[in-house]
N, C-alpha and C positions, 0 to 999 in steps of 0.2 A: 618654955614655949612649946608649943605644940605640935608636931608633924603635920606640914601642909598648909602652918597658918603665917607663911615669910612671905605672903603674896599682899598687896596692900592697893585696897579701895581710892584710887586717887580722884578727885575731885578740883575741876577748877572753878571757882568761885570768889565773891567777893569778902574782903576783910577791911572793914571799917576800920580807919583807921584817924579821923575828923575827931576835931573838940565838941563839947554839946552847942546846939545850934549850927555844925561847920560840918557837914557830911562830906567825909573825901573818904573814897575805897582804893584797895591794891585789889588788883586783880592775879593769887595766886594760885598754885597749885598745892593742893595738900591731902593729907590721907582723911578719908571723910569723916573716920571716926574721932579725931582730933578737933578740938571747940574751933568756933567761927576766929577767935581771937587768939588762936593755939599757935604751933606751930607751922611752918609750912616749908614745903621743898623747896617752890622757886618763885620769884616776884616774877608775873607775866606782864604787867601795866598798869595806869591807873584809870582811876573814873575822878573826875569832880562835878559833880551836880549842880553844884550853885554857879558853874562858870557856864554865858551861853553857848561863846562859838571855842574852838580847839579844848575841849575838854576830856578828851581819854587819845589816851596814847597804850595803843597793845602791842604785843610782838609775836606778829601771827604767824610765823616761823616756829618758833618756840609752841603756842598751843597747839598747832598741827602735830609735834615730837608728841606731845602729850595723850593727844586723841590718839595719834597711833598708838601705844601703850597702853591704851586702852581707858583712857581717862574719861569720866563722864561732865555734862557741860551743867551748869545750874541755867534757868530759864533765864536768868540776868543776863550770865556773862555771856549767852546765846543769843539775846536782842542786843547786847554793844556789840556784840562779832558784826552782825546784820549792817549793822549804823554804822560801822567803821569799814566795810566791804566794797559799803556805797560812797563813801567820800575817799576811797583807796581803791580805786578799778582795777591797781595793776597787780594787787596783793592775789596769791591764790586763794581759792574758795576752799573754806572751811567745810569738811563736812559731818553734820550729828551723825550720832550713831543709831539717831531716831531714824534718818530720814536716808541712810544707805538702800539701798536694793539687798536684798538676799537672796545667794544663789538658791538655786532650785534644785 
């Protein structure tokens, strides 16, 4: 191992995990160098697509810990944050690391 290199690229994003024709994803946390279907840290929630109404359940608790640590967000699990924010008023707001302010 290399001096410098124990620091690890975390990634939350989705992991398919649906039969063919059955899309259903976890929504975990995992180092991003690691395959879509690899390992991963921690299960944050799911998605199922083919269901209309209650179909993702997150624990935005849990990816707030993540973001702080500096976790980046995939555009996916950024539009179910969005969509879950709005049917969850009382959840706190998530925030990208796109769309922080930087101090000056």
């Amino acid at each position: 191992m290399r001096k410098g290199s124990n620091s690890m690229a975390v990634m939350v994003r989705l992991r398919r995990t649906g039969g063919r024709k059955v899309p259903f994803f976890r929504i975990v946390a995992s180092d991003e160098r690691k395959a879509t279907r690899g390992r991963f840290l921690e299960d944050l929630g799911w998605y199922d697509p083919k269901k209309k109404s209650d179909n993702l359940q997150i624990k935005l608790d849990r990816i707030q810990y993540w973001i702080g640590c500096g976790a980046h967000l995939s555009e996916t699990v950024r539009s179910l944050l969005r969509r879950a924010q709005v049917s969850a008023p009382t959840a706190a707001p998530v925030a990208s690391p796109a769309s922080t302010p930087e101090a000056n």
